[in-house]
Structures are given as C-alpha cells and as structure tokens.
PDB file with SEQRES, HELIX, SHEET and CRYST1 records, atoms N, CA, C and O in Angstrom:
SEQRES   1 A   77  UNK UNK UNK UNK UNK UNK UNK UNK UNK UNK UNK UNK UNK          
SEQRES   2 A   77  UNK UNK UNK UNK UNK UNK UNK UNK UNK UNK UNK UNK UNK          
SEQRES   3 A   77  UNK UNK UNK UNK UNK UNK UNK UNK UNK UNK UNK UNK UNK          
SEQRES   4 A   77  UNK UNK UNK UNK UNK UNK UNK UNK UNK UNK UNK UNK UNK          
SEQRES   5 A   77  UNK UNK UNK UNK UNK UNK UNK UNK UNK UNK UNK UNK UNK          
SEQRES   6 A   77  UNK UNK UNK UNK UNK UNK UNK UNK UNK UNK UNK UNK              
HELIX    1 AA1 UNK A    4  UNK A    7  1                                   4    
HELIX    2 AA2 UNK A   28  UNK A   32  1                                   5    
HELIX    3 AA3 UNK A   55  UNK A   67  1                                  13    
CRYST1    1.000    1.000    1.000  90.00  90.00  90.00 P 1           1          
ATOM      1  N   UNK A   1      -1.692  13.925 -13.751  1.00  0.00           N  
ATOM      2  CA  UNK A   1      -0.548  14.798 -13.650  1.00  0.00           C  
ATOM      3  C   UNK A   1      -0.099  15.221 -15.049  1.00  0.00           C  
ATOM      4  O   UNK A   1       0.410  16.312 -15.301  1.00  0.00           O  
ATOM      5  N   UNK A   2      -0.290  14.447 -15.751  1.00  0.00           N  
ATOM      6  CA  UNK A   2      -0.016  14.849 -17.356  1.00  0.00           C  
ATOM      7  C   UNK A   2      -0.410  15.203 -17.953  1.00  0.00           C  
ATOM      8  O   UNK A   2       0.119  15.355 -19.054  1.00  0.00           O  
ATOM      9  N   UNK A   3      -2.001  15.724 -17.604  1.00  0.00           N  
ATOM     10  CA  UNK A   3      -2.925  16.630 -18.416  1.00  0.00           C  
ATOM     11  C   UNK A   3      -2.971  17.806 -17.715  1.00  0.00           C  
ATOM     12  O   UNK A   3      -3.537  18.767 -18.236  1.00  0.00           O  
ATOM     13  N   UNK A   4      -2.276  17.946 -16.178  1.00  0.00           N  
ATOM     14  CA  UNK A   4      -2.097  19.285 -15.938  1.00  0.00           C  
ATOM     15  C   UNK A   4      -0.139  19.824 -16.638  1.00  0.00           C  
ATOM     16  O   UNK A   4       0.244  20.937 -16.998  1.00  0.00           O  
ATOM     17  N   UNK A   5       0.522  18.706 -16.587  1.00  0.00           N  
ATOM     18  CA  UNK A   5       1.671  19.135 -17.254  1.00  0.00           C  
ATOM     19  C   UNK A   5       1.568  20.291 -18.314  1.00  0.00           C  
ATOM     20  O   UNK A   5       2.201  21.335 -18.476  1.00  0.00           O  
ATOM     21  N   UNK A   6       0.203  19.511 -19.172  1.00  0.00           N  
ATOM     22  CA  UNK A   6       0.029  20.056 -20.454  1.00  0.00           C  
ATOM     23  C   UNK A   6      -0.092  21.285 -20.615  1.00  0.00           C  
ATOM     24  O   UNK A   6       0.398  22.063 -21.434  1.00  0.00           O  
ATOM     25  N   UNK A   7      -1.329  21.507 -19.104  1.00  0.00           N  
ATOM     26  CA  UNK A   7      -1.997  23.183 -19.183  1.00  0.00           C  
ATOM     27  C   UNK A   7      -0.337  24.226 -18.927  1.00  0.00           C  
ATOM     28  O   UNK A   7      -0.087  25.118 -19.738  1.00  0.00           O  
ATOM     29  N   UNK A   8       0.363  24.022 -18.073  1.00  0.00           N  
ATOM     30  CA  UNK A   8       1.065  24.859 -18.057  1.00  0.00           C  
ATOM     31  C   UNK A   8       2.397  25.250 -18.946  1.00  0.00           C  
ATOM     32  O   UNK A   8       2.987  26.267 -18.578  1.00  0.00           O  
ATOM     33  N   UNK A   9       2.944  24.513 -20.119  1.00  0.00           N  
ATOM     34  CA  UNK A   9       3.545  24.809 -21.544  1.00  0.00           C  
ATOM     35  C   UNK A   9       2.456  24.605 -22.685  1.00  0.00           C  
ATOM     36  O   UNK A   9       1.331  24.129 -22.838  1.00  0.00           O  
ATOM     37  N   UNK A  10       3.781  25.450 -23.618  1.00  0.00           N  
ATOM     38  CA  UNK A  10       2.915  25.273 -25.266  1.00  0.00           C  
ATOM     39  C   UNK A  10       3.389  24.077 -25.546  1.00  0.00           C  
ATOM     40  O   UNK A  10       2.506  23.489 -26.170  1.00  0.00           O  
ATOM     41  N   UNK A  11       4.281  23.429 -25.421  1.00  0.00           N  
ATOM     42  CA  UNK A  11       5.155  22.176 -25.915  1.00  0.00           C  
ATOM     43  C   UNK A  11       3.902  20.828 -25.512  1.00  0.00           C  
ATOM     44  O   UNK A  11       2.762  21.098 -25.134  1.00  0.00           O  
ATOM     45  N   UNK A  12       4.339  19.634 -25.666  1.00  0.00           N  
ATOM     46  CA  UNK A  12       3.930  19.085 -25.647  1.00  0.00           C  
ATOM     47  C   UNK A  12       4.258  18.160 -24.313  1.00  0.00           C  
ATOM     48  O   UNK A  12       5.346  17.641 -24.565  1.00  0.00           O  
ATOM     49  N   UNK A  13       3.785  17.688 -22.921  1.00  0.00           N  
ATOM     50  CA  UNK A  13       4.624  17.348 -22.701  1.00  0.00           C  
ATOM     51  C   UNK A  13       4.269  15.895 -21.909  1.00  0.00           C  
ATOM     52  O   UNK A  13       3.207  15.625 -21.347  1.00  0.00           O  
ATOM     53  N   UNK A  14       5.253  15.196 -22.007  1.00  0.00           N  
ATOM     54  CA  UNK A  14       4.880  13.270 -22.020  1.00  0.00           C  
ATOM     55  C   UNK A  14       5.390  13.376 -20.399  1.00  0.00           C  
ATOM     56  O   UNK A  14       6.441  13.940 -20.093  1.00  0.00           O  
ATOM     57  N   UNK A  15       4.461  12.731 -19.395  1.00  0.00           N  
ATOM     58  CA  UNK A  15       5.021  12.223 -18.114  1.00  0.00           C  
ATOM     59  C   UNK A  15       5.394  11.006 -18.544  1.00  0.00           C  
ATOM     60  O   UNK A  15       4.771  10.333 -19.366  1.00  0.00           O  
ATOM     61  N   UNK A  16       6.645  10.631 -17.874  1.00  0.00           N  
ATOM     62  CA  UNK A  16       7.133   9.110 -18.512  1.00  0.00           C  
ATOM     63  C   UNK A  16       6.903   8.057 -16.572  1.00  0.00           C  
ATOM     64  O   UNK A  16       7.680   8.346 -15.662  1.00  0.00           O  
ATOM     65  N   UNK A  17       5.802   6.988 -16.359  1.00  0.00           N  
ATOM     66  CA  UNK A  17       6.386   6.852 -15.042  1.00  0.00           C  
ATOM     67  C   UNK A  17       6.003   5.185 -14.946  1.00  0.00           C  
ATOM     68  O   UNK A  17       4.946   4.718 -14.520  1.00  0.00           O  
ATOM     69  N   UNK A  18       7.139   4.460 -15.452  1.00  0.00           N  
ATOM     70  CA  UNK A  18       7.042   3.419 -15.886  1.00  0.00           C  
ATOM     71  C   UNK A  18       6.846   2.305 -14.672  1.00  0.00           C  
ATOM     72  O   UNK A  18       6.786   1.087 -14.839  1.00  0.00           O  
ATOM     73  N   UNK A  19       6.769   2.928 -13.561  1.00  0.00           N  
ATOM     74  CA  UNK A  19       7.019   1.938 -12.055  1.00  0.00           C  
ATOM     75  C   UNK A  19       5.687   2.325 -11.625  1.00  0.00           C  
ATOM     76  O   UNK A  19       5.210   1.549 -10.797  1.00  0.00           O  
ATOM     77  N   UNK A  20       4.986   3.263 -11.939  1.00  0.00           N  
ATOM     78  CA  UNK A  20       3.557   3.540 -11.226  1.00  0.00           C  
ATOM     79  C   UNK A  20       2.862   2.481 -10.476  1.00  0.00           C  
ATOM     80  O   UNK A  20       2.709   2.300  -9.268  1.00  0.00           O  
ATOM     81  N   UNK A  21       2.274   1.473 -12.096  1.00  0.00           N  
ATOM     82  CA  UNK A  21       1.967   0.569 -11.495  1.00  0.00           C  
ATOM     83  C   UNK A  21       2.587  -0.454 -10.281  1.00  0.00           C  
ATOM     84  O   UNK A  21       1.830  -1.140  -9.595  1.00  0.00           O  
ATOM     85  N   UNK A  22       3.587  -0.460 -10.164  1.00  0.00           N  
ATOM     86  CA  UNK A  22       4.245  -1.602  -9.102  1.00  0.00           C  
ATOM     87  C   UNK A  22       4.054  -0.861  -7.889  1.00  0.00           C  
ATOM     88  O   UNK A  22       4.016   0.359  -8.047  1.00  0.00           O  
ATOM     89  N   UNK A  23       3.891  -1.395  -6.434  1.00  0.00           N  
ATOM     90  CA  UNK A  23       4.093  -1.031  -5.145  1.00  0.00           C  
ATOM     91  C   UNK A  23       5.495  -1.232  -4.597  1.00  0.00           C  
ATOM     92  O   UNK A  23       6.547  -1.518  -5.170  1.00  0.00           O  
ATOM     93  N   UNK A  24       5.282  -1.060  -3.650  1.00  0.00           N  
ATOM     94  CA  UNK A  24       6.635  -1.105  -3.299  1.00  0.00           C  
ATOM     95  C   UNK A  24       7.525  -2.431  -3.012  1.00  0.00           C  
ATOM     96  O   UNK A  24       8.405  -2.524  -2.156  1.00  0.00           O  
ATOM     97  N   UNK A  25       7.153  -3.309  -3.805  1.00  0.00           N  
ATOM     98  CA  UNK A  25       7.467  -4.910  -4.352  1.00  0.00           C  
ATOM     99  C   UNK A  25       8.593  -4.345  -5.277  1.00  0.00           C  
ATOM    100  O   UNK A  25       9.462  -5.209  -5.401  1.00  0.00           O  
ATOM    101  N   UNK A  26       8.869  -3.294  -5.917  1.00  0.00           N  
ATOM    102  CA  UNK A  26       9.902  -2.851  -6.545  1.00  0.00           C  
ATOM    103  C   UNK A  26      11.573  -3.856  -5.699  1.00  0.00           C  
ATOM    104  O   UNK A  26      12.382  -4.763  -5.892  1.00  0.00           O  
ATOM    105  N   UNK A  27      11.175  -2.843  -4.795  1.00  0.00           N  
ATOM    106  CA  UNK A  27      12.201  -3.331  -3.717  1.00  0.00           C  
ATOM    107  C   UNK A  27      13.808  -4.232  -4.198  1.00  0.00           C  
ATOM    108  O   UNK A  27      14.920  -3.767  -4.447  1.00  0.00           O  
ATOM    109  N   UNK A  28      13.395  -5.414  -4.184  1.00  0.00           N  
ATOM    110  CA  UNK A  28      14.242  -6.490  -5.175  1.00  0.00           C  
ATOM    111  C   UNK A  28      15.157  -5.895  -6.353  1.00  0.00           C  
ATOM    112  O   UNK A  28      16.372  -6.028  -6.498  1.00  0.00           O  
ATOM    113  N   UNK A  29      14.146  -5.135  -7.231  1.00  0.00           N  
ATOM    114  CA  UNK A  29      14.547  -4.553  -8.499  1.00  0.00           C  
ATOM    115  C   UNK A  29      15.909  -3.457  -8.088  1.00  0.00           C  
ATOM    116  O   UNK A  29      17.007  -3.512  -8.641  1.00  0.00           O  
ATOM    117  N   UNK A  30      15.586  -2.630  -7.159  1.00  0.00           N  
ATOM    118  CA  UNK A  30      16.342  -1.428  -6.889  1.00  0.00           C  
ATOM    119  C   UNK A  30      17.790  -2.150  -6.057  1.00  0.00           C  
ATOM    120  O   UNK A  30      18.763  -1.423  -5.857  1.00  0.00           O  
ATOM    121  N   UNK A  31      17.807  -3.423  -5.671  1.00  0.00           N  
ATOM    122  CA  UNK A  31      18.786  -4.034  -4.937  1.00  0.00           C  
ATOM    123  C   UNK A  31      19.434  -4.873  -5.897  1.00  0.00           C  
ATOM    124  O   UNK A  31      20.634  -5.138  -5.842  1.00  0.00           O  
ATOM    125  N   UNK A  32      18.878  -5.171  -6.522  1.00  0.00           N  
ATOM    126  CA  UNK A  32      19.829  -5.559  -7.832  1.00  0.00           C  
ATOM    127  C   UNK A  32      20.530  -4.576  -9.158  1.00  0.00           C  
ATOM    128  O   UNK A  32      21.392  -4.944  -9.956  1.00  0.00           O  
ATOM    129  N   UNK A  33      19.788  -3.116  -9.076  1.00  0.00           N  
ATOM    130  CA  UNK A  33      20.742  -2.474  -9.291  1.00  0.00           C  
ATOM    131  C   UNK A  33      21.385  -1.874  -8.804  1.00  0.00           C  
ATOM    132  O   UNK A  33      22.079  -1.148  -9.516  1.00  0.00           O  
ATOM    133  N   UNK A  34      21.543  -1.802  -7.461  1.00  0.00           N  
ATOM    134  CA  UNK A  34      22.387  -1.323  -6.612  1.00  0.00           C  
ATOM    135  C   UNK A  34      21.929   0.203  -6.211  1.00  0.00           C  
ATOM    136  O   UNK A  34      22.807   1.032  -5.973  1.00  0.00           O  
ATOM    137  N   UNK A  35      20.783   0.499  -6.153  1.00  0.00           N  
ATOM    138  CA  UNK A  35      20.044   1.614  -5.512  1.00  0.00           C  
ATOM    139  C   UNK A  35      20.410   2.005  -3.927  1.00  0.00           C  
ATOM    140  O   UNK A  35      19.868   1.513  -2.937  1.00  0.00           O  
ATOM    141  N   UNK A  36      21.411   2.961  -3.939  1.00  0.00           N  
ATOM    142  CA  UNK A  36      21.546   2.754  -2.161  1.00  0.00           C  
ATOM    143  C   UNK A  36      20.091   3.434  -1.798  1.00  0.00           C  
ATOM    144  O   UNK A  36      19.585   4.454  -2.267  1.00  0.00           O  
ATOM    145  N   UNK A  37      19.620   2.577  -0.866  1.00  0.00           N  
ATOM    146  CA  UNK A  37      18.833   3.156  -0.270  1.00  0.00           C  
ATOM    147  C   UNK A  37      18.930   3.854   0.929  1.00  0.00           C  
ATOM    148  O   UNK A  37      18.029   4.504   1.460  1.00  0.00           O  
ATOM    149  N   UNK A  38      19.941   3.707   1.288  1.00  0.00           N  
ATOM    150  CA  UNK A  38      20.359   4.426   2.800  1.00  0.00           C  
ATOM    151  C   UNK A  38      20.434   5.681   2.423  1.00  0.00           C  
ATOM    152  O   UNK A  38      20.587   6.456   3.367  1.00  0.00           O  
ATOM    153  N   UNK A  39      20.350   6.432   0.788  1.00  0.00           N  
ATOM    154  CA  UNK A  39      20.385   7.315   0.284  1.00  0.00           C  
ATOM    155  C   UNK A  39      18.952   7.972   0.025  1.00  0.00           C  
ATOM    156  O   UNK A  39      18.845   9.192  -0.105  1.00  0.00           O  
ATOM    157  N   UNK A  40      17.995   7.219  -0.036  1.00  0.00           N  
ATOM    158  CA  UNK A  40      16.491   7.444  -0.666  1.00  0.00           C  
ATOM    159  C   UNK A  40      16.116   8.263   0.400  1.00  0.00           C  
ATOM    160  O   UNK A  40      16.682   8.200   1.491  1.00  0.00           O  
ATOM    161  N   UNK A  41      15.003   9.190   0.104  1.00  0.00           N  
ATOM    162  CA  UNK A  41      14.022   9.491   0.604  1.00  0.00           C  
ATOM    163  C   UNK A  41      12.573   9.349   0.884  1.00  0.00           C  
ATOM    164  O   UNK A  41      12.424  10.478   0.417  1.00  0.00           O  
ATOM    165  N   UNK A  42      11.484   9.040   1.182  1.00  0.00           N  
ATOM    166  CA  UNK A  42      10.135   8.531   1.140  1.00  0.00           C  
ATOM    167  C   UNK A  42       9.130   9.497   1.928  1.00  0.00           C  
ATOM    168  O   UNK A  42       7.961   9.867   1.820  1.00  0.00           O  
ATOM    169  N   UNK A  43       9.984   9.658   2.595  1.00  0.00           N  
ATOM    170  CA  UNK A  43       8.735  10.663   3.485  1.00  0.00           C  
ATOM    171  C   UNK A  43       8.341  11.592   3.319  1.00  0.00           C  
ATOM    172  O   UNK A  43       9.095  12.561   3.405  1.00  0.00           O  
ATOM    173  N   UNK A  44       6.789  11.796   2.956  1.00  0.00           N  
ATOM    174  CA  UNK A  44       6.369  13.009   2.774  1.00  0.00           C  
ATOM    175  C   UNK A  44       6.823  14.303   3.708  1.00  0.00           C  
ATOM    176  O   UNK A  44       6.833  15.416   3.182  1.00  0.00           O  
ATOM    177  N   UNK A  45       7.225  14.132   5.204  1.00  0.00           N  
ATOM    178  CA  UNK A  45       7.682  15.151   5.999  1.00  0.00           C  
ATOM    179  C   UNK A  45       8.850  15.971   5.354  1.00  0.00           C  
ATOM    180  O   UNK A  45       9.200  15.721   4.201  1.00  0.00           O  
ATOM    181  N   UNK A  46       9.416  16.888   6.051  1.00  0.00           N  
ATOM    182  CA  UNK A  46      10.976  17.531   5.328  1.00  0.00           C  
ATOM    183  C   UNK A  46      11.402  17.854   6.869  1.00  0.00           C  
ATOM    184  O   UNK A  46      11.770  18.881   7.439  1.00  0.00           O  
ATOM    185  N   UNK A  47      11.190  16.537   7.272  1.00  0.00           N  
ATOM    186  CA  UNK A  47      12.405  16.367   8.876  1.00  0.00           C  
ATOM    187  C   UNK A  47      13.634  16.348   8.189  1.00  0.00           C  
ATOM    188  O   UNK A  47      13.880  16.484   6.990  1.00  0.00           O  
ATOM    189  N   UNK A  48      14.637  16.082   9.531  1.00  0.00           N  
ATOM    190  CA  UNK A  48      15.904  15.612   9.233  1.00  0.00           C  
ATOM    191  C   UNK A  48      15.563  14.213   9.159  1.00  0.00           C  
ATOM    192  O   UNK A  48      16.234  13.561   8.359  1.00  0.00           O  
ATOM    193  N   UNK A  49      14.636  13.580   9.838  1.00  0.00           N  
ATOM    194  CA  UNK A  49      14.470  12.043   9.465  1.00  0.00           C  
ATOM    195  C   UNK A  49      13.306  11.575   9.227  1.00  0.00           C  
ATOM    196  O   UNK A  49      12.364  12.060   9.852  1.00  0.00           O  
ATOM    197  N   UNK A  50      13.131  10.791   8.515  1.00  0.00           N  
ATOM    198  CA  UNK A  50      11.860  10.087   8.320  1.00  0.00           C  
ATOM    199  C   UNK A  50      11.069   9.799   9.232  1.00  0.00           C  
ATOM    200  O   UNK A  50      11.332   9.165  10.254  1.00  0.00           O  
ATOM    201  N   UNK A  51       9.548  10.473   8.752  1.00  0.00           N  
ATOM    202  CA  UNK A  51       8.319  10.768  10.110  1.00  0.00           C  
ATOM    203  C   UNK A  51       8.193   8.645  11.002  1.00  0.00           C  
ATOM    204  O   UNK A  51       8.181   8.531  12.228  1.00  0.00           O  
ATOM    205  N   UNK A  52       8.149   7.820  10.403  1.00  0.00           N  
ATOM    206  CA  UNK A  52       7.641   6.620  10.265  1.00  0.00           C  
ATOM    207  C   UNK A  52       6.442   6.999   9.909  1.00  0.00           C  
ATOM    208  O   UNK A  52       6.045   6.273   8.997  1.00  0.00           O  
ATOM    209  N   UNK A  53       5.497   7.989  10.274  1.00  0.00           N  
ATOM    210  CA  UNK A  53       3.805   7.713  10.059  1.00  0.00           C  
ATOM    211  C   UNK A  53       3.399   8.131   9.083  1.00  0.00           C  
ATOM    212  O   UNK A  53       2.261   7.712   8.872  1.00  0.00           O  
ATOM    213  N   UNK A  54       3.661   8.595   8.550  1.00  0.00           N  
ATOM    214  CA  UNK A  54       3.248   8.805   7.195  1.00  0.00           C  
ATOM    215  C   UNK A  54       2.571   7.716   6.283  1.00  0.00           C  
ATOM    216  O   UNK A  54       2.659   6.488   6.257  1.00  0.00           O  
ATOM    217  N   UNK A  55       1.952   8.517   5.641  1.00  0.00           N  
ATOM    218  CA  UNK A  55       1.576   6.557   4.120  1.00  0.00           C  
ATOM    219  C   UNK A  55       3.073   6.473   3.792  1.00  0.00           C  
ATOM    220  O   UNK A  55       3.743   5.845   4.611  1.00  0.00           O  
ATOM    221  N   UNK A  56       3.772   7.046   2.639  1.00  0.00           N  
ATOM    222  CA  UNK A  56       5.098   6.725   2.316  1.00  0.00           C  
ATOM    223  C   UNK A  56       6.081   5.883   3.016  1.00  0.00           C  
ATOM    224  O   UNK A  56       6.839   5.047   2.524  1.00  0.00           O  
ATOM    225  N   UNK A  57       5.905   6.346   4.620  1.00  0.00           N  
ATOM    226  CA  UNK A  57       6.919   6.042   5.532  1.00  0.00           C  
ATOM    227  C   UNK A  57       6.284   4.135   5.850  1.00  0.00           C  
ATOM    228  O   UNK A  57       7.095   3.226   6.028  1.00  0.00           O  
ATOM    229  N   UNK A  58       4.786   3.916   5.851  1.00  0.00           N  
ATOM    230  CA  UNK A  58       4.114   2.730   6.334  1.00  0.00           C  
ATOM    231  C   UNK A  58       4.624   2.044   4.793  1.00  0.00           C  
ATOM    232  O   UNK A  58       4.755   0.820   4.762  1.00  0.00           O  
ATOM    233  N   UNK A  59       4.753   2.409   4.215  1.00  0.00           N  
ATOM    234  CA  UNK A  59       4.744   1.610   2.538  1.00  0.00           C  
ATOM    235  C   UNK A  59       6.253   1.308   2.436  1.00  0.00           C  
ATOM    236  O   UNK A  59       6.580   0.238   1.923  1.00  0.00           O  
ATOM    237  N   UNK A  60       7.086   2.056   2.826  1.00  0.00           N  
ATOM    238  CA  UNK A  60       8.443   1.738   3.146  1.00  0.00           C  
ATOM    239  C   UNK A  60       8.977   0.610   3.687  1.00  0.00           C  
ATOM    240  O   UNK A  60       9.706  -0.255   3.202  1.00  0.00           O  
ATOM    241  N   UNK A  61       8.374   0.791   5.053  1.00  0.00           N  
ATOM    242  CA  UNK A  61       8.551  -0.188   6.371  1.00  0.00           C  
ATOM    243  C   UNK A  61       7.829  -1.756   5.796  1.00  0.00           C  
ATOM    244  O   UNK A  61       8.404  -2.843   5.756  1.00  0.00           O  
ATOM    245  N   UNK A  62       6.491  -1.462   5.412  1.00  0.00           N  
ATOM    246  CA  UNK A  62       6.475  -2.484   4.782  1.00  0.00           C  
ATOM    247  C   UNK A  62       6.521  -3.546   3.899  1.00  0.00           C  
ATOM    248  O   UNK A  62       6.134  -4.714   3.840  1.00  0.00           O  
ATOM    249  N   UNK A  63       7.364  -2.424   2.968  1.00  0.00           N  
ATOM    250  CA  UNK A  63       8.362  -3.415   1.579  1.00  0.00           C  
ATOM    251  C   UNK A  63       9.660  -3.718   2.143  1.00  0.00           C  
ATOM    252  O   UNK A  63      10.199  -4.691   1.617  1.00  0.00           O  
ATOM    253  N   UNK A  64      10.223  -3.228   2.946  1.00  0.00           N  
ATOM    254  CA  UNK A  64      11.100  -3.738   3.676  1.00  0.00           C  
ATOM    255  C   UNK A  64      10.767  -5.359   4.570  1.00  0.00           C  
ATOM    256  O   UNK A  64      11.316  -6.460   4.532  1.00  0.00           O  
ATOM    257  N   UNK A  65       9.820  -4.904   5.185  1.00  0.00           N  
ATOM    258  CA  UNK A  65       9.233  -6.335   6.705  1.00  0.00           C  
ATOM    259  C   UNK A  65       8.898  -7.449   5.447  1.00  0.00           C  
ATOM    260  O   UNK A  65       9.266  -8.620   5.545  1.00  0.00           O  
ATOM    261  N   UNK A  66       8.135  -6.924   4.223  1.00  0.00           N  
ATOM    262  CA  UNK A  66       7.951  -8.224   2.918  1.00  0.00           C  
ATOM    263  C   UNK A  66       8.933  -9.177   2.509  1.00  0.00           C  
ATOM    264  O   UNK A  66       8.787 -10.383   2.309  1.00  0.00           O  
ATOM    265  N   UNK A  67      10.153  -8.327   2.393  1.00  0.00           N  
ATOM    266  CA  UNK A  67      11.280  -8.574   1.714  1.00  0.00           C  
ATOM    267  C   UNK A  67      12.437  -9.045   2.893  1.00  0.00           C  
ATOM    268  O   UNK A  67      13.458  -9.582   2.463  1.00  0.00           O  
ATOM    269  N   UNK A  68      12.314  -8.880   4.147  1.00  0.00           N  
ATOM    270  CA  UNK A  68      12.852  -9.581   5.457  1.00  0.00           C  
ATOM    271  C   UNK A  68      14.234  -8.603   5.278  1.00  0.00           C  
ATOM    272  O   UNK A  68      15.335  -9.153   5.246  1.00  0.00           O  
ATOM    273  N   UNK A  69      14.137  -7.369   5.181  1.00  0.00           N  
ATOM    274  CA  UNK A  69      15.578  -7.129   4.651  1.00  0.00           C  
ATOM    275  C   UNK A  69      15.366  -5.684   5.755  1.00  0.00           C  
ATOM    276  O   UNK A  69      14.273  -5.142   5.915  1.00  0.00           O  
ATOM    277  N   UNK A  70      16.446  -5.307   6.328  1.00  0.00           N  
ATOM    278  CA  UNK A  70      16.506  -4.200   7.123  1.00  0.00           C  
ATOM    279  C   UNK A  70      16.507  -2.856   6.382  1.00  0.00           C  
ATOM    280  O   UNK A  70      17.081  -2.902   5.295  1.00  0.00           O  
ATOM    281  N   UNK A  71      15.837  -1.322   6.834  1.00  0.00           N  
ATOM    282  CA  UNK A  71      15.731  -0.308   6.247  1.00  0.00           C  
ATOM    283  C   UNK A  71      16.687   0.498   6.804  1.00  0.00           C  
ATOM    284  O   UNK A  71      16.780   0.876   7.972  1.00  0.00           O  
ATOM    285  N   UNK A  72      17.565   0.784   5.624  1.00  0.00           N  
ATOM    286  CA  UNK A  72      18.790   1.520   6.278  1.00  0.00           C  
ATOM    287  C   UNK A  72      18.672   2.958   6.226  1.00  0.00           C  
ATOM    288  O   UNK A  72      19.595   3.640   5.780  1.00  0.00           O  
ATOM    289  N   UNK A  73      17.748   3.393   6.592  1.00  0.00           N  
ATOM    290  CA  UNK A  73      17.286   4.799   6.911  1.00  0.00           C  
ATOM    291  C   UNK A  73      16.845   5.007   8.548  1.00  0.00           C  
ATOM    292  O   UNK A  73      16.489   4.060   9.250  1.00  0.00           O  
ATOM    293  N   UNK A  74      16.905   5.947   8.868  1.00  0.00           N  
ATOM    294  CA  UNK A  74      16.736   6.557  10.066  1.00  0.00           C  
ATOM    295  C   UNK A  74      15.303   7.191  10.050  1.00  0.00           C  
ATOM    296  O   UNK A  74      14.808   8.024   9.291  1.00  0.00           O  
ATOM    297  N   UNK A  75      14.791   6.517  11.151  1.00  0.00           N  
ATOM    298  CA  UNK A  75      13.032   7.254  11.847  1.00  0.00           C  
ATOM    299  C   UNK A  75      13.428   7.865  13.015  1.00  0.00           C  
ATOM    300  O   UNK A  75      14.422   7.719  13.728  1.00  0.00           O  
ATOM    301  N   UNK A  76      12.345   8.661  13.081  1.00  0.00           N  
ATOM    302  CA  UNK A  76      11.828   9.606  14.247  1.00  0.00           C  
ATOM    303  C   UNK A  76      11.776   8.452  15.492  1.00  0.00           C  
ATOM    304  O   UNK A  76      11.699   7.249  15.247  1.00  0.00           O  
ATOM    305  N   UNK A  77      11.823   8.929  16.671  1.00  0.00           N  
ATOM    306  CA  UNK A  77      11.738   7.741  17.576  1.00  0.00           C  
ATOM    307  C   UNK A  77       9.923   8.356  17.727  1.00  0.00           C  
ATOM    308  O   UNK A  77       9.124   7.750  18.440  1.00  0.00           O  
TER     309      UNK A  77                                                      
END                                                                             
C-alpha cells in the first residue's frame, strides 16, 4: 500500500500502521483505552449493520468469543 501511496504524489509518503502485525488479540489493548466499540466498524459491507459473514465480521466475533467478552455491535439476523 505504500509503494502505491508513492505512485500517486510527488511528496514522499510514509504509511504509518503500527498494529498490522497483531490480529485481533488487540482487543484487550483497545479496552484499556477505552475504545468504544459499540462505536467501531469492521465490516466490509456498508449495511446499516454488520453482515456477520464477512472475514472482518468472523475476525470480530472471534476476538470477542477469545476474550469471553460480549460484541456490542449489532448483526444482520
């Protein structure tokens, strides 16, 4: 993504994406700074609610089911 950043300015330009490496084990991190997540988005869809099926939506659900902690977002039934 950062060598196409490049092609499209003259500038120089740095992707900064310091969480890449981590999965969604983040989790913990974002609850200790107080990340509402009832606020986040994940799903690749642009429903009013989150598809569940998606990869994003399965990677969600299951940093949540890891972490025993409920997802305070709304799915598709």
């Amino acid at each position: 993504m950062e060598r196409a950043a490049a092609l499209c300015d003259w500038r120089p330009i740095q992707l900064l994406r310091p969480f890449v490496h981590l999965d969604k084990a983040i989790l913990p991190a974002g609850l200790r700074a107080g990340v509402p997540f009832h606020l986040t988005w994940t799903c690749y869809q642009g429903g009013r609610l989150h598809c569940g099926k998606c990869g994003a939506c399965h990677e969600r659900k299951d940093a949540f089911a890891k972490h025993r902690l409920t997802d305070p977002v709304e799915y598709e039934p």
